[in-house]
C-alpha positions in Angstrom: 18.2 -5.2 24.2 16.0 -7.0 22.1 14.2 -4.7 19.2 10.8 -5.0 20.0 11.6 -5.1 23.7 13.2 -1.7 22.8 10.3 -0.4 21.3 8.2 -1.0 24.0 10.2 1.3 26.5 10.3 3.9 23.8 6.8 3.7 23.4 6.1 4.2 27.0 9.1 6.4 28.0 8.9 9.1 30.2 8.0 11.4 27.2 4.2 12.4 26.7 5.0 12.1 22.9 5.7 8.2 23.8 2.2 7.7 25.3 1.1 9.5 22.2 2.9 6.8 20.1 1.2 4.2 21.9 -1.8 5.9 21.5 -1.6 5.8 18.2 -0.3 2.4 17.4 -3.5 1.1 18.7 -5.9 3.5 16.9 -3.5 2.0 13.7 -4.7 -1.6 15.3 -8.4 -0.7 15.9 -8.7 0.4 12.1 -6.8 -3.3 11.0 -9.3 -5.0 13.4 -12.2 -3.8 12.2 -11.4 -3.4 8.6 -10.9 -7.4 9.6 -14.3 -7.9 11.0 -15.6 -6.3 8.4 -14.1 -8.6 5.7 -14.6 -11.7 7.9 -18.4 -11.1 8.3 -18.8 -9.9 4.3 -16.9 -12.7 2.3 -16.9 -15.4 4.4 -12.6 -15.4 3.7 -10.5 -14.8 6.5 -8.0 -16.3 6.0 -7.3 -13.1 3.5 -6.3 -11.2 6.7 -3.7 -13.8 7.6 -2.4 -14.0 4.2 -2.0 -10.8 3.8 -0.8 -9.8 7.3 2.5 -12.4 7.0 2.9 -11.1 3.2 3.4 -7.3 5.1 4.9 -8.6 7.6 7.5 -10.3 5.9 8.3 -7.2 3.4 8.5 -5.2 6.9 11.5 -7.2 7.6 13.3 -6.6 4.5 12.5 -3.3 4.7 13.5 -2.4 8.2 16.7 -5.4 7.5 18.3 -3.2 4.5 17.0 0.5 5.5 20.6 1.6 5.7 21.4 0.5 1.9 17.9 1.5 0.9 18.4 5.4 2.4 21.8 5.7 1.2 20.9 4.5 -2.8 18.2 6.9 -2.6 19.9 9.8 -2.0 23.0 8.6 -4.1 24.9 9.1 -0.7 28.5 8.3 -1.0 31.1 6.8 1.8 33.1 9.6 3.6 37.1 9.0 5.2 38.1 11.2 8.1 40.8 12.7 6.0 37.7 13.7 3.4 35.5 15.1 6.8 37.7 15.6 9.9 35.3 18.0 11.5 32.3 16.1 10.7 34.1 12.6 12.0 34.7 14.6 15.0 31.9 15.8 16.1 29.7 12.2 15.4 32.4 10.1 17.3 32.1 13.2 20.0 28.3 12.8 20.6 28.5 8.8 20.1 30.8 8.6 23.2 28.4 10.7 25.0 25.9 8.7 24.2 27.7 5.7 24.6 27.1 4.0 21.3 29.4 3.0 18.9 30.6 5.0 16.2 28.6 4.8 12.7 29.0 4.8 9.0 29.2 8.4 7.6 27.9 9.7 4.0 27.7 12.7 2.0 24.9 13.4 -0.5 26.2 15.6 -3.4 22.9 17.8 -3.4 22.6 21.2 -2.7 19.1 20.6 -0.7 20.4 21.0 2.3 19.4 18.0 4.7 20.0 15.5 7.0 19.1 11.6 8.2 20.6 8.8 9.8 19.4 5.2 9.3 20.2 1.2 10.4 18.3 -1.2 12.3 20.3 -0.2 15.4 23.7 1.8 17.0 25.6 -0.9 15.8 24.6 -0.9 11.7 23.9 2.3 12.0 24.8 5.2 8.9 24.7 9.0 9.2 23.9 11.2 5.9 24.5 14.7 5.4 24.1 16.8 2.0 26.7 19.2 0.6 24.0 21.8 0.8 23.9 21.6 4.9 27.6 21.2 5.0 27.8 24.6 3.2 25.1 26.6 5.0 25.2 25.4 8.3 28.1 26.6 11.5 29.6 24.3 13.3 27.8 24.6 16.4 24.3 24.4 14.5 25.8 20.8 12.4 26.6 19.6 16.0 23.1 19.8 17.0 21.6 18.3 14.0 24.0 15.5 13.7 22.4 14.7 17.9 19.2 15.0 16.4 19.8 12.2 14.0 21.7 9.9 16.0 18.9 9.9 18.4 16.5 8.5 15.7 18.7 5.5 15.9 18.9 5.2 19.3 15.5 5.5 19.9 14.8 2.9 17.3 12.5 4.9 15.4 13.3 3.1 12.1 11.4 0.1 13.9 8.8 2.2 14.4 7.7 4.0 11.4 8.4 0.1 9.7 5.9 -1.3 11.7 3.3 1.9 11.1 4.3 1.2 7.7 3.3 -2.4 7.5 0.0 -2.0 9.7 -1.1 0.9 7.2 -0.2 -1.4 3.6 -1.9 -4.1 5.2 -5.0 -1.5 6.2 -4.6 -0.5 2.1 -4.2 -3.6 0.9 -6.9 -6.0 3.0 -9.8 -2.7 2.1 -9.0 -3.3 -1.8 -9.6 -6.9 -1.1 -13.1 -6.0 0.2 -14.1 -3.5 -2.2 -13.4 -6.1 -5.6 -14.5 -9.0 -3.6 -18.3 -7.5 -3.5 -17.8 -7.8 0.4 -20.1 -5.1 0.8 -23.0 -6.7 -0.9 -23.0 -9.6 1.3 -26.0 -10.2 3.6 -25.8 -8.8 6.9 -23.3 -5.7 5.7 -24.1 -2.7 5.0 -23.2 -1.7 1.6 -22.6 2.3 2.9 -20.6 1.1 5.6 -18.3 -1.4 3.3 -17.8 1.3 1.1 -16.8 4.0 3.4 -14.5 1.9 5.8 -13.2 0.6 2.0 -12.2 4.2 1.6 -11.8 5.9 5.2 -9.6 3.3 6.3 -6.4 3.6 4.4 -6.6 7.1 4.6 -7.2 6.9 8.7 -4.3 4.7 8.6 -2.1 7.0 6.3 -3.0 9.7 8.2 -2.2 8.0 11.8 1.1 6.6 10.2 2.0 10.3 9.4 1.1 11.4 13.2 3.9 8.5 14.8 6.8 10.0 12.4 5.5 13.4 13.5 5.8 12.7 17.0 9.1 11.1 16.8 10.3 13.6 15.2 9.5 16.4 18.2 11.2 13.6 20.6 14.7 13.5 18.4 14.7 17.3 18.8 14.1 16.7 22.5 16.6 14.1 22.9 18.9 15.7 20.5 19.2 18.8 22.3 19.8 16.9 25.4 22.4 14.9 24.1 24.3 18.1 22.3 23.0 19.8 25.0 22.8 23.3 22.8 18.8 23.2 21.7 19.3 26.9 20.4 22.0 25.3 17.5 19.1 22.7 16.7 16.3 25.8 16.4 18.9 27.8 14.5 19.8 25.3 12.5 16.2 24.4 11.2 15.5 27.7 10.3 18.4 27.9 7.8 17.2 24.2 6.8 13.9 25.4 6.2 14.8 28.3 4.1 17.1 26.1 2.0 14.7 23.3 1.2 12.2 26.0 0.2 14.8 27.3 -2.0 15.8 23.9 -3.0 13.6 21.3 -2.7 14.3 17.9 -4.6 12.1 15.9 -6.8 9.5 13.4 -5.3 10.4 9.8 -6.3 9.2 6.6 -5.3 12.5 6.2 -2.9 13.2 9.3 -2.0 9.9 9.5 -0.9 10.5 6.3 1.4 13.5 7.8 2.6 11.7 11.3 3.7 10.3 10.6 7.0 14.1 9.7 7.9 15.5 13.7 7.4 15.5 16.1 9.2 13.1 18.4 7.3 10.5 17.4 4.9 12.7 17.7 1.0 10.0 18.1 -0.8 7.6 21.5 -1.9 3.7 20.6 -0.7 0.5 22.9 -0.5 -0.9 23.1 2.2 -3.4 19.9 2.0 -0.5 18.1 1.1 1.1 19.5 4.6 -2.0 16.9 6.1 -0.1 13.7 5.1 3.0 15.3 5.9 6.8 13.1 8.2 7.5 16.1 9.6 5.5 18.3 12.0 5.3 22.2 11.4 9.3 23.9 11.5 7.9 26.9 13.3 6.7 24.6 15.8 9.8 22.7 16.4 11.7 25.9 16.8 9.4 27.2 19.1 9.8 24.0 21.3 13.2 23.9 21.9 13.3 27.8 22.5 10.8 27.0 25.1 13.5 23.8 26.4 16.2 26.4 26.4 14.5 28.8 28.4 14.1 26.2 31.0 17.2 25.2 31.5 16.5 21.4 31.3 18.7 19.7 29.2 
């Protein structure tokens, strides 16, 4: 299936968290639109809009094109055989065939943070990544269900999604510095509060939103993870060890690592609690408390 066609069904899936998404693609659209207007009316320029939306655009597509060899550098993740990871190759090529998908690339990050992500543009280029600190604290019944977890990221094409929240939120950023060192907000007919505070409110409405999509990804690959491994108890167990360990453990912010975030399985990184606002991931204690809720139906 085509890409975007894909993301369209995801987007309006059966799931309430897909009519979410949708939801909040288009308040992402309503803040580029008007931000637009706003620029169109003040310097007389548009054609800074459609500059500027091909430029993010364009670096959208090498993003999303290379996210695979991106993720992996990041996390200096390193090629695994079968003989190195029998169990591991087992149970990916297990849940693959149940989903019907072909079998990915598997790594190993040699960092005691214990974590997980899989990335690729889809099933068929896709890679899966696990650190030696999950490997080591994790059962096998609890890796099972986090391994389903991030397979369904792939095939759910939620790297195509957070890329295009992505680029919708730098070209937010980028067209409301535009505005503020163009003097937009001096022109006649604009109001120079109003420039100023869609100058600043919009990037940060658009960061914020673009946090909210991973976020409710994120509760649909636990979902459709559980369903797939069918055992949503492993997945809730499983978090809480992953929890405690990134507490204990968390690895240094950089620039790609920070890229490669929204992608694992728990957020790697030590925030306060403001910081917990802009946060990939949505609350641990909440995730658990979902899919003890889906176990106690029955429905998977």
């Amino acid at each position: 299936m085509n890409p975007w066609l894909w993301c369209c069904w995801v987007m309006t899936s059966s799931h309430n968290n897909g009519l979410k998404t949708v939801a909040l693609f288009g308040g992402l659209w309503a803040v580029l639109l008007g931000l637009g207007w706003l620029i169109a009316q003040g310097t007389n320029q548009p054609s800074f809009i459609w500059i500027f939306a091909v430029i993010g655009l364009v670096s959208t597509f090498v993003s999303y094109w290379n996210s695979d060899k991106i993720a992996l550098r990041s996390m200096n993740a390193q090629p695994v055989s079968e003989a190195q990871a029998p169990e591991y190759y087992a149970m990916v090529r297990e849940l693959s065939e149940r989903a019907n998908q072909p079998m990915p690339r598997l790594y190993v990050s040699p960092t005691e943070s214990p974590n997980a992500f899989a990335t690729g543009r889809n099933p068929e280029n896709a890679a899966v990544c696990v650190t030696t600190g999950i490997l080591r604290i994790l059962e096998p019944r609890e890796l099972r269900a986090v391994l389903g977890h991030e397979l369904m990221h792939v095939y759910n094409r939620d790297i195509l999604l957070s890329s295009v929240a992505a680029a919708i939120a730098g070209i937010i950023t980028s067209l409301a510095q535009i505005f503020m060192f163009s003097g937009g907000g001096r022109r006649e007919g604009i109001n120079p509060l109003a420039g100023l505070l869609m100058v600043f409110l919009a990037p940060l409405g658009a960061t914020v939103i673009r946090m909210a999509i991973s976020r409710t990804r994120e509760f649909d690959a636990d979902e459709d993870g559980s369903r797939l491994s069918g055992d949503p108890l492993g997945l809730a167990s499983a978090l809480v060890k992953i929890s405690r360990g990134v507490d204990a453990r968390p690895l240094a912010p950089t620039p790609a690592r920070e890229a490669t975030s929204a992608m694992m399985i728990a957020n790697p990184f030590r925030g306060a609690a403001f910081a917990r606002m802009f946060a990939t991931h949505p609350p641990m204690e909440e995730r658990i408390m979902r899919l003890q809720q889906m176990a106690g139906t029955g429905r998977f």
